[in-house]
C-alpha positions as a Markdown table, in Angstrom:
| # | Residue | x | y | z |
|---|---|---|---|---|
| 1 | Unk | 68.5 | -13.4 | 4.3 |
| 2 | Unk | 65.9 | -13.8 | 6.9 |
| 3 | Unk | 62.5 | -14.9 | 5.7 |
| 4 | Unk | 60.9 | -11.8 | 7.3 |
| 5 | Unk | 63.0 | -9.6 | 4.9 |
| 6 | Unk | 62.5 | -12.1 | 2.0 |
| 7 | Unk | 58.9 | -12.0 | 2.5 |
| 8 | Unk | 59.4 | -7.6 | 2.8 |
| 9 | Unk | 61.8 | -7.4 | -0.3 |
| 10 | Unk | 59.1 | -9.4 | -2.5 |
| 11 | Unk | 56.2 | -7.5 | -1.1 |
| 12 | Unk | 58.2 | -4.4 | -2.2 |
| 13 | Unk | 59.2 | -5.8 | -5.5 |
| 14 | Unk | 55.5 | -6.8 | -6.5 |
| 15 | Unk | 54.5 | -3.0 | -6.5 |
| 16 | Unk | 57.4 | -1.4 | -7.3 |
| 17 | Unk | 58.6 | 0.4 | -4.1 |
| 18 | Unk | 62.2 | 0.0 | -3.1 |
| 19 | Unk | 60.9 | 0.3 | 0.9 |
| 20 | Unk | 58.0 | -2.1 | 2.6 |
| 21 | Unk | 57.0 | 1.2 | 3.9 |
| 22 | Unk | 53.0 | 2.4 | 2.9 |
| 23 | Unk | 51.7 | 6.3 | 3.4 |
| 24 | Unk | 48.4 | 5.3 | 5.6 |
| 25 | Unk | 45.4 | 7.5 | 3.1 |
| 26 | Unk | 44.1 | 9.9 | 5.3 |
| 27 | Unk | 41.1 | 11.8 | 4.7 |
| 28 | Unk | 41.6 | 15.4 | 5.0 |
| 29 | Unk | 46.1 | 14.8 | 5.8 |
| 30 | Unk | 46.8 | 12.9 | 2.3 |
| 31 | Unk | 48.0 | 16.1 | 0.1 |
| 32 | Unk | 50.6 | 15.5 | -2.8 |
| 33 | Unk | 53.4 | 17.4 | -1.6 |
| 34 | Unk | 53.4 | 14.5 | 1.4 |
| 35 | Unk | 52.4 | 12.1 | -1.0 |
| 36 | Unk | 55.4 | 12.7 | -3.6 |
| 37 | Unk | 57.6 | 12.8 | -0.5 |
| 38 | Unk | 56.9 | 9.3 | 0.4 |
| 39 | Unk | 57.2 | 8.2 | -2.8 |
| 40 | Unk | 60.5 | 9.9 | -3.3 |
| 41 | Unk | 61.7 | 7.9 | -0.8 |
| 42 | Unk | 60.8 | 4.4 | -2.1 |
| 43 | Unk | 57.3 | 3.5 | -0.4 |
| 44 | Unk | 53.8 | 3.8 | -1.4 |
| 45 | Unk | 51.6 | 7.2 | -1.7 |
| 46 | Unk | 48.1 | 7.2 | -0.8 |
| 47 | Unk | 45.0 | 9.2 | -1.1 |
| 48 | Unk | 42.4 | 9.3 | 1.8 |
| 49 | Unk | 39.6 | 10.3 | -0.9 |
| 50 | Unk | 36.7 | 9.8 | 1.6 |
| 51 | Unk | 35.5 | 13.9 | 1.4 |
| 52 | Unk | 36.7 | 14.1 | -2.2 |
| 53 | Unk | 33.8 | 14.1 | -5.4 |
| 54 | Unk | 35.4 | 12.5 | -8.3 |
| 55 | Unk | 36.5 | 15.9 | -9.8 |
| 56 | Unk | 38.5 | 16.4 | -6.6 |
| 57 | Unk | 39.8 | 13.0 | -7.1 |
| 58 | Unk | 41.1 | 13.4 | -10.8 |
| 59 | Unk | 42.6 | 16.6 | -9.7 |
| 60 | Unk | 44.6 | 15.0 | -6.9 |
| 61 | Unk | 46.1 | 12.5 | -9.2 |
| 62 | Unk | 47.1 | 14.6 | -11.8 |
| 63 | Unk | 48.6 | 16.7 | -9.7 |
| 64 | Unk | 50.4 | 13.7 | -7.9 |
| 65 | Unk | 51.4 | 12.3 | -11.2 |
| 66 | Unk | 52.8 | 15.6 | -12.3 |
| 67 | Unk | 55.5 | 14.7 | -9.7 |
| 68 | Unk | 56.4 | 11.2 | -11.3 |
| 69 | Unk | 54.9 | 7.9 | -12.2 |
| 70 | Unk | 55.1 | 6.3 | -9.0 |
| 71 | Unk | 52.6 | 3.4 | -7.0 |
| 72 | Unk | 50.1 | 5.2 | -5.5 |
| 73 | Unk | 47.2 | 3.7 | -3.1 |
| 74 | Unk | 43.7 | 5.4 | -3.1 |
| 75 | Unk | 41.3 | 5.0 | -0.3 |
| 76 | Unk | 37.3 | 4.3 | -0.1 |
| 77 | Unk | 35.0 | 4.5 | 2.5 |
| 78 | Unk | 32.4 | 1.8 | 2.4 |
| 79 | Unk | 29.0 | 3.7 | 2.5 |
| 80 | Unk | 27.6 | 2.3 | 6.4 |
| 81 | Unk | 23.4 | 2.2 | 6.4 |
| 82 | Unk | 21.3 | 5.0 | 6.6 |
| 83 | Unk | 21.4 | 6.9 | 9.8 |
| 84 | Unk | 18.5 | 7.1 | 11.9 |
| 85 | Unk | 17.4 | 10.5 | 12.7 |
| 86 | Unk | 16.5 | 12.2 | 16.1 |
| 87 | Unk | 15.6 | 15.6 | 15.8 |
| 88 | Unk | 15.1 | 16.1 | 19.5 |
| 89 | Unk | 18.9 | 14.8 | 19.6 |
| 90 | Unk | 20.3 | 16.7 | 17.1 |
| 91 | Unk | 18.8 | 20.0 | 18.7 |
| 92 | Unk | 21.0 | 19.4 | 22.4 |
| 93 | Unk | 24.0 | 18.3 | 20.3 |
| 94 | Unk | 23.7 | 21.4 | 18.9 |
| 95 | Unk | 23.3 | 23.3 | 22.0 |
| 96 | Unk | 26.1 | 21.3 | 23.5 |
| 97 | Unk | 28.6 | 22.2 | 20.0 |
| 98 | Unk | 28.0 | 25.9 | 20.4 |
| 99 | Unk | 29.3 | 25.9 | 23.8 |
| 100 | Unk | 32.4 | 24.8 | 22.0 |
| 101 | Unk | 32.1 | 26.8 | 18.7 |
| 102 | Unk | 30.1 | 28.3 | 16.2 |
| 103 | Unk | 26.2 | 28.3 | 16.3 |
| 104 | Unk | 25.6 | 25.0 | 14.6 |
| 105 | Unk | 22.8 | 25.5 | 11.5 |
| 106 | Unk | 19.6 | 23.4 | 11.7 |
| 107 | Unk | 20.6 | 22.0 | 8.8 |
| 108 | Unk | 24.2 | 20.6 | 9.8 |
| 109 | Unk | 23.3 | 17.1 | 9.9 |
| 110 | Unk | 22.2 | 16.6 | 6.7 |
| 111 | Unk | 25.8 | 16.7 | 5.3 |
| 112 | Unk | 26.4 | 13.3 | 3.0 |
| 113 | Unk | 29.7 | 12.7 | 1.9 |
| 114 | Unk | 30.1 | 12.1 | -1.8 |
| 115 | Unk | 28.1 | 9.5 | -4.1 |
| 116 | Unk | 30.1 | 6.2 | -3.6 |
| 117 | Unk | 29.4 | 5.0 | -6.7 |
| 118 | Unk | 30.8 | 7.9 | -8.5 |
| 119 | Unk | 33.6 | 7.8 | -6.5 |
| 120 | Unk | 34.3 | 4.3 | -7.6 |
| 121 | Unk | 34.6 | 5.2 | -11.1 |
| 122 | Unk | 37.1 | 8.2 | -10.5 |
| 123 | Unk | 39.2 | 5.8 | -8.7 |
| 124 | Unk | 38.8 | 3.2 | -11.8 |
| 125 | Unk | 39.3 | 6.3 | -14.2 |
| 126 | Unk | 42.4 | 6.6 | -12.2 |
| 127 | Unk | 43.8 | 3.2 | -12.3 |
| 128 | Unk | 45.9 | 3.2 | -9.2 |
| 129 | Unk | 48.3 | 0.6 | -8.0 |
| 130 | Unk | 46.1 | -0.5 | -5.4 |
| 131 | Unk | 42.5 | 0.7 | -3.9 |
| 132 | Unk | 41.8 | 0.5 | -0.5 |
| 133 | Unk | 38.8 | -0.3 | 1.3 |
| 134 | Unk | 37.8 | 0.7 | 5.3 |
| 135 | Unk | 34.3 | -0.1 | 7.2 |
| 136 | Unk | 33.9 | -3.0 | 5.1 |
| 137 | Unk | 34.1 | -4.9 | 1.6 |
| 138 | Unk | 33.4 | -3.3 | -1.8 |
| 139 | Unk | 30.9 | -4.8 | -3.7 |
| 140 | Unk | 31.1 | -7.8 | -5.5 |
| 141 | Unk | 31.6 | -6.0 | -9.2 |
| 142 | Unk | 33.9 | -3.2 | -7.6 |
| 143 | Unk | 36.0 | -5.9 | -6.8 |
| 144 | Unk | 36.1 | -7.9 | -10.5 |
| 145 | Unk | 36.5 | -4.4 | -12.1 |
| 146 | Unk | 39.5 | -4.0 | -9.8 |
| 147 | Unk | 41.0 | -7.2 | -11.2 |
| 148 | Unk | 39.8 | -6.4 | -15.1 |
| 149 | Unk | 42.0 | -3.3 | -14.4 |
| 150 | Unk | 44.8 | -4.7 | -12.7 |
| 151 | Unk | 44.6 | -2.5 | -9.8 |
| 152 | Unk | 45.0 | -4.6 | -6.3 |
| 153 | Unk | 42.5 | -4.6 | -3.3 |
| 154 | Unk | 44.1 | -3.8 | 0.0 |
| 155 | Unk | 41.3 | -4.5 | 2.4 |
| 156 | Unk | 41.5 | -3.0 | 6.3 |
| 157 | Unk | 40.2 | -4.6 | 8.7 |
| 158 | Unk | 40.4 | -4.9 | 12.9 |
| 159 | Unk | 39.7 | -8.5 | 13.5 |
| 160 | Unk | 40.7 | -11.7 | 12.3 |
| 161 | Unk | 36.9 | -12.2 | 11.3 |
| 162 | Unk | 37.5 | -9.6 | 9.1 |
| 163 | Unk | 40.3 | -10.6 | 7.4 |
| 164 | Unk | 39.1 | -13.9 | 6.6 |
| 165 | Unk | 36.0 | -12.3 | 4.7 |
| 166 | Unk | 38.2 | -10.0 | 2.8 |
| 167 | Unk | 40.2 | -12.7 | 1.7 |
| 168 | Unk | 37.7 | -14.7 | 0.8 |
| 169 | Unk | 36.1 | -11.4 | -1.5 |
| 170 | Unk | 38.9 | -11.5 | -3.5 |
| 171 | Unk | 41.6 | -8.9 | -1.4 |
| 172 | Unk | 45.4 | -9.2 | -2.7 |
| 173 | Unk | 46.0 | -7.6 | 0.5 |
| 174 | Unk | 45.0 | -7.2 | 4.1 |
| 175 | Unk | 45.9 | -4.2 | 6.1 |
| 176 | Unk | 45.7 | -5.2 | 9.8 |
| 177 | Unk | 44.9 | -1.9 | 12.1 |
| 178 | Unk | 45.7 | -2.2 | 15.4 |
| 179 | Unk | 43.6 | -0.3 | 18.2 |
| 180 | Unk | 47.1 | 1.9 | 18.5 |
| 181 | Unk | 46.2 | 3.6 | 15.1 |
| 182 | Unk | 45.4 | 7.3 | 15.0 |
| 183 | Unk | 41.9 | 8.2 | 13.2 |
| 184 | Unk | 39.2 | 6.0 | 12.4 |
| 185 | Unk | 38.9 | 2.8 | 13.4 |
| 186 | Unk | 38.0 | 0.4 | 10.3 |
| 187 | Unk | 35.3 | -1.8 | 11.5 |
| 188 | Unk | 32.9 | -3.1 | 9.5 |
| 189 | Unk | 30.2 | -2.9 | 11.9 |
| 190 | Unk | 30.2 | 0.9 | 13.6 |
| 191 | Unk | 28.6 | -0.3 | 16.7 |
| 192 | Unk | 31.9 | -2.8 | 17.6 |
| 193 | Unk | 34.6 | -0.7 | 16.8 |
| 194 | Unk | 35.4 | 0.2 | 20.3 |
| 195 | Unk | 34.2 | -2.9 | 22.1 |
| 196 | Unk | 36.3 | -5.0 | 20.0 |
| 197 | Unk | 39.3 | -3.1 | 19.9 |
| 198 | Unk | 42.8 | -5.6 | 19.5 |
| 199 | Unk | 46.1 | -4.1 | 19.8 |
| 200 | Unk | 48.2 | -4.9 | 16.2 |
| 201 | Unk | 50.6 | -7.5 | 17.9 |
| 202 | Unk | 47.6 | -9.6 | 19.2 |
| 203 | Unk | 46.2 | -9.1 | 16.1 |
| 204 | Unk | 48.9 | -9.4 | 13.7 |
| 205 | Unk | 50.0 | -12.8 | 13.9 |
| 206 | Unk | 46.2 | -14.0 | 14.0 |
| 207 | Unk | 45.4 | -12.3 | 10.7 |
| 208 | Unk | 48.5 | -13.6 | 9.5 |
| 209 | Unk | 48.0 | -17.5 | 10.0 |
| 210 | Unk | 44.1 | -17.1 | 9.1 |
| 211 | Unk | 45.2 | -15.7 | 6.0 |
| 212 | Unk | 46.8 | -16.5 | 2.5 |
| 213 | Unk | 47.8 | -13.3 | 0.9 |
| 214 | Unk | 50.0 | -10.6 | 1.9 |
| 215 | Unk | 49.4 | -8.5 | 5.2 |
| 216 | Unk | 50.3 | -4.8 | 5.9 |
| 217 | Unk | 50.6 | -4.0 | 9.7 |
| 218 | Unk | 48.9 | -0.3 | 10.6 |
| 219 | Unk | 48.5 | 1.5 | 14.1 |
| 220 | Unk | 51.5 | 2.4 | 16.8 |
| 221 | Unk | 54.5 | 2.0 | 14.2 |
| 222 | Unk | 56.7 | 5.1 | 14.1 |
| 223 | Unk | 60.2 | 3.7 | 14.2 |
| 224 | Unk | 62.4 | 0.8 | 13.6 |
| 225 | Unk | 61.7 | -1.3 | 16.4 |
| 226 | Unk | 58.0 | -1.4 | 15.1 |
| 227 | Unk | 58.8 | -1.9 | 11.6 |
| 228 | Unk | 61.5 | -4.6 | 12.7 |
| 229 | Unk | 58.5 | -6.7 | 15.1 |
| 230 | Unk | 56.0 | -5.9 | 12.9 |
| 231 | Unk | 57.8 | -8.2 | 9.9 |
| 232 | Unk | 58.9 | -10.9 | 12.6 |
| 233 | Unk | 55.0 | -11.1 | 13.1 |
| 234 | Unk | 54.3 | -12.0 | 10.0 |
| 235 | Unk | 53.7 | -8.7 | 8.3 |
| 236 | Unk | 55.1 | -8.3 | 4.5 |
| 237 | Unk | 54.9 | -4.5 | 4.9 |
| 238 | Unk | 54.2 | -1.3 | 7.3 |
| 239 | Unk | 51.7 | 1.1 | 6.6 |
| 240 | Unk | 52.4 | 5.0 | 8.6 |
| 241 | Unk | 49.9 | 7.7 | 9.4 |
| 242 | Unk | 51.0 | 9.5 | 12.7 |
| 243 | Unk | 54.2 | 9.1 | 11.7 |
| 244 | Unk | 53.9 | 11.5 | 8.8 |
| 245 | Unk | 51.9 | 13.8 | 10.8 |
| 246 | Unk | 54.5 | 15.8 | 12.5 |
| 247 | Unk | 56.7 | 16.5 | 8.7 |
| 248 | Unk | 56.8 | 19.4 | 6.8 |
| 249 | Unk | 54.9 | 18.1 | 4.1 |
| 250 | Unk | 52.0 | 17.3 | 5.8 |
| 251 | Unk | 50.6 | 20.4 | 6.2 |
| 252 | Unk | 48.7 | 20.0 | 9.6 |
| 253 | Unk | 47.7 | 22.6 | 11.8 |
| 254 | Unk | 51.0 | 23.9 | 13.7 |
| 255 | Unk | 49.8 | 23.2 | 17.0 |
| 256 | Unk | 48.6 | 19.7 | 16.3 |
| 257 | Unk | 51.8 | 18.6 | 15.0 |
| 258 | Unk | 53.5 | 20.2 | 18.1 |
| 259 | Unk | 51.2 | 18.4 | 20.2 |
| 260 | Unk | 52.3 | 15.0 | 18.6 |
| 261 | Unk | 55.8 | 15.6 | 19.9 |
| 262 | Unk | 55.6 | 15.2 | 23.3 |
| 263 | Unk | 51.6 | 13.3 | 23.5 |
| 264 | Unk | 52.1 | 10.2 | 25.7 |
| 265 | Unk | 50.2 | 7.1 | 24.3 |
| 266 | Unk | 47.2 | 7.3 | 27.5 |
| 267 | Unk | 46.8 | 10.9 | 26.1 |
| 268 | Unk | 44.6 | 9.4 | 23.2 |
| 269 | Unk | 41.4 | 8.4 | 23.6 |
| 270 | Unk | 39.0 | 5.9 | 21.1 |
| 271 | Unk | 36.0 | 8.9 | 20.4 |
| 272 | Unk | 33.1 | 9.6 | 18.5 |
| 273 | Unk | 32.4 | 13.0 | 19.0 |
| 274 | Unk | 33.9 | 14.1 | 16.2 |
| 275 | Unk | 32.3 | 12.5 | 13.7 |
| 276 | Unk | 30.1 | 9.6 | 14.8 |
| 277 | Unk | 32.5 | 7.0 | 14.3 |
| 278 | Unk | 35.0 | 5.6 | 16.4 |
| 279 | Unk | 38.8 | 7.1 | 15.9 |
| 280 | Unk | 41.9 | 7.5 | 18.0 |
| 281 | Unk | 41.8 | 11.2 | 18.7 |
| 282 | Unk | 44.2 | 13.8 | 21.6 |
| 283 | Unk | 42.4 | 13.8 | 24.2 |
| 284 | Unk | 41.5 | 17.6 | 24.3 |
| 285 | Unk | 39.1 | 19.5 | 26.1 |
| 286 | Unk | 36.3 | 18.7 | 23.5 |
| 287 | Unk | 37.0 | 15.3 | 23.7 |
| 288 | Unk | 37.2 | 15.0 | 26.7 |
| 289 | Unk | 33.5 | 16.9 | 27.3 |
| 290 | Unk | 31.9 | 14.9 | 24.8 |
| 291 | Unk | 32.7 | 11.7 | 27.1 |
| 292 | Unk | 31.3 | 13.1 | 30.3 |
| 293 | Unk | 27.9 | 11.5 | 31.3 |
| 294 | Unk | 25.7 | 15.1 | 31.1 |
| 295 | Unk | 26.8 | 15.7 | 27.3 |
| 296 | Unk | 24.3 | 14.2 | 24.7 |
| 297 | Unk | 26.3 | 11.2 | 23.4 |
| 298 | Unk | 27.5 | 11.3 | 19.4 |
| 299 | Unk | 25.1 | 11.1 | 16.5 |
| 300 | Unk | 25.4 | 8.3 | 13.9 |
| 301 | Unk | 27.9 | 9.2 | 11.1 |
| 302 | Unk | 27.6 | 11.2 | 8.9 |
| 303 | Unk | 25.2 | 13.2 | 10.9 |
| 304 | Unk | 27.7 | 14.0 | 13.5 |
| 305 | Unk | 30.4 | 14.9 | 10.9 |
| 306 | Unk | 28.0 | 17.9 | 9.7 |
| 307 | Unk | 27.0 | 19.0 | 13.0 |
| 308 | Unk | 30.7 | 19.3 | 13.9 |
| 309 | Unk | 31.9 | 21.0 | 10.9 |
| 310 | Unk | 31.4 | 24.1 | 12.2 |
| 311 | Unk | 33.5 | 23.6 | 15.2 |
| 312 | Unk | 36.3 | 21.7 | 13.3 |
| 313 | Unk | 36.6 | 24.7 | 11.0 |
| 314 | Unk | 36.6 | 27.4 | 13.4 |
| 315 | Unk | 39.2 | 25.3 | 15.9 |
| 316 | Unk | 41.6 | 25.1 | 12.7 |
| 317 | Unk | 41.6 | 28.7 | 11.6 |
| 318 | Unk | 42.2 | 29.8 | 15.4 |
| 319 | Unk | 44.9 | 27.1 | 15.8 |
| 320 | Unk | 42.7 | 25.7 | 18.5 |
| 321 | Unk | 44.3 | 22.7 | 19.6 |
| 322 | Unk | 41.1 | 22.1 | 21.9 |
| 323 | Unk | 38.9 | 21.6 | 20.1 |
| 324 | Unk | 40.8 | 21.0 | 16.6 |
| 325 | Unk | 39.7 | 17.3 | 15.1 |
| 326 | Unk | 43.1 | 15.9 | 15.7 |
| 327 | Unk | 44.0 | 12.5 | 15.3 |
| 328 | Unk | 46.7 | 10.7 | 17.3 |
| 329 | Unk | 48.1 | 7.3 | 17.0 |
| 330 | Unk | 49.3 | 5.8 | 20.6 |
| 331 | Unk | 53.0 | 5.8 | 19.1 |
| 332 | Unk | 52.9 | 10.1 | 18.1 |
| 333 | Unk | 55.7 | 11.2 | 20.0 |
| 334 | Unk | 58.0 | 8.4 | 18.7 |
| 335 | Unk | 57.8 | 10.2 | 15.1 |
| 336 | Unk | 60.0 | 12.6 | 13.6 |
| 337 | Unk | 59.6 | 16.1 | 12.4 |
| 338 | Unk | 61.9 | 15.5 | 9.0 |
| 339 | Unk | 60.6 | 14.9 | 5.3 |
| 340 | Unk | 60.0 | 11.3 | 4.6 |
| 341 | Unk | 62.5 | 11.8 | 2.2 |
| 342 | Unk | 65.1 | 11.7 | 4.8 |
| 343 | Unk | 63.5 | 9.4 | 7.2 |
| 344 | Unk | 61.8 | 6.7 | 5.5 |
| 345 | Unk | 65.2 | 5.6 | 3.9 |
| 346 | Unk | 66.5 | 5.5 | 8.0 |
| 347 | Unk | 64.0 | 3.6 | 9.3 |
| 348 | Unk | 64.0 | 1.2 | 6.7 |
| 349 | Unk | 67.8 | 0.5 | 7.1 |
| 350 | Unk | 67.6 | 0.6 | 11.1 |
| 351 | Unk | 64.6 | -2.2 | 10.9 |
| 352 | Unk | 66.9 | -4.1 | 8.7 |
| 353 | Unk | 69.7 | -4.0 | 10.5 |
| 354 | Unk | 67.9 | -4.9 | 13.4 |
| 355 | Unk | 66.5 | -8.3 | 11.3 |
| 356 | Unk | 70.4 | -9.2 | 10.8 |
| 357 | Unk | 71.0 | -9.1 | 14.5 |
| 358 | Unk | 72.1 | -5.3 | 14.4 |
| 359 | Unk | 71.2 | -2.4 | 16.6 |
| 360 | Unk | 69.3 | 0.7 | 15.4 |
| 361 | Unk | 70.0 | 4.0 | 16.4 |
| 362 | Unk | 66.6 | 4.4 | 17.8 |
| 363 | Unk | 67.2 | 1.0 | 19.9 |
């Protein structure tokens, strides 16, 4: 056996999957039905709990548990500063949204997202087999409550910086996100997201030799041939968002998971306008108008979250694909529209048959 499928069969084997395959947590396109599909077929479920109160969060997991006692993967958002306010700001972005949707309330960018610390307990209450962190570290007692639980830390992170600092906080695991992956970027600091972008297989290898745990490779993988290079560069596991996007149990909005089919890679764009923070989105017309030089540029997050709520809602009820928050890896239209329950099992066997020496169908 290869060592890149020895090191992928023990990753496995440590958390009880039968694939190397992780469901990437997305806020708002992490429901159970997807969830219990991935698990179904061997990999790891997740929860993007970022929007979720802890009720919300309890509710989830029973409901996910109700489907079987499989490892599951919650997500955490690291809480970034205070934003600073501009009033006289926040007025023309709101004159600039309602040429693009609803009127937008005076009060829209006070939106918070949920107490952190609150959310921490639900995710201790729920004793996961691993919690995740993006846009940073959790806090030093987090972290040792983590380990008095035996839940494990995957850490994201977008540089090599990053991953050294996460392994030395105590992470089990690092999830390397490449530039390539749809949604949010992970950076710890907001303000560098964009500028220091690295694609995963610059960064891979890099996180890989600087550190000495595991590392899950995220952003562009949607096949075989990804999966396959991704272990040869030192990864122990994959991690899928985009790639689950376009299934049945994912529940998107119709016309963003048709988009996905056919969206060629320079058809995504890094973007803040939806909500303050960097992500991979489509490139639709709203996107596209938020980048030109006469519109007011982006609020901090979360300000720019509620002042696009609105918007986002009305654009998902119309089927509005252009002005719909939809986010797109670079490698969309190389995923398939099946359950996971049908592919994941594929793509794992292609990728190891192409780390024998093989040929995948996809190849």
């Amino acid at each position: 056996m290869s060592a890149a499928l020895a090191r992928a069969e023990a990753f496995a084997a440590r958390f009880g999957l039968r694939l190397p395959v992780l469901m990437a947590p997305m806020a708002g396109a992490s429901p159970v039905a997807l969830a219990a599909a991935v698990a179904d077929a061997g990999g790891m479920a997740a929860l993007g709990a970022l929007p979720m109160p802890p009720p919300a969060i309890a509710e989830w997991v029973a409901a996910y548990r109700r489907t079987g006692d499989r490892p599951l993967q919650i997500n955490l958002w690291i809480p970034d500063p205070p934003p600073v306010r501009d009033a006289t700001h926040e007025e023309a972005l709101r004159a600039f949204l309602a040429r693009h949707g609803p009127p937008v309330p005076p009060d829209a960018g006070d939106a918070r997202p949920p107490d952190f610390a609150a959310q921490c307990e639900a995710l201790l209450a729920a004793r996961p087999t691993a919690a995740s962190s993006i846009m940073g570290l959790y806090p030093e007692r987090v972290v040792q409550r983590l380990k008095d639980a035996g839940i494990a830390w995957f850490a994201n992170v977008t540089t090599v910086a990053e991953a050294r600092a996460a392994a030395a906080a105590g992470a089990d695991v690092i999830v390397a996100q490449g530039a390539e992956a749809g949604g949010h970027r992970g950076a710890f600091d907001a303000a560098r997201a964009r500028d220091e972008a690295v694609g995963l297989f610059a960064l891979l290898p890099q996180v890989v030799d600087a550190v000495d745990v595991p590392v899950v490779a995220t952003g562009g993988i949607a096949d075989a041939r990804g999966v396959a290079a991704a272990l040869l560069l030192g990864a122990s596991a994959v991690q899928l968002g985009t790639a689950l996007l376009r299934t049945p149990e994912a529940g998107v909005a119709p016309c963003w998971a048709a988009a996905l089919a056919t969206l060629a890679p320079e058809a995504t764009r890094l973007t803040r306008a939806f909500s303050g923070r960097w992500g991979r989105a489509i490139a639709t017309d709203y996107v596209r108008a938020a980048a030109a030089p006469d519109a007011p540029p982006p609020a901090p997050y979360p300000v720019q979250r509620g002042l696009t709520a609105a918007m986002r809602q009305a654009a998902e009820a119309a089927g509005d694909l252009r002005h719909l928050q939809a986010w797109a890896g670079q490698a969309a239209a190389l995923a398939h529209a099946d359950s996971p329950r049908v592919t994941l099992p594929r793509l794992w066997a292609d990728a190891r048959n192409l780390l024998a020496g093989g040929a995948s169908e996809a190849a």
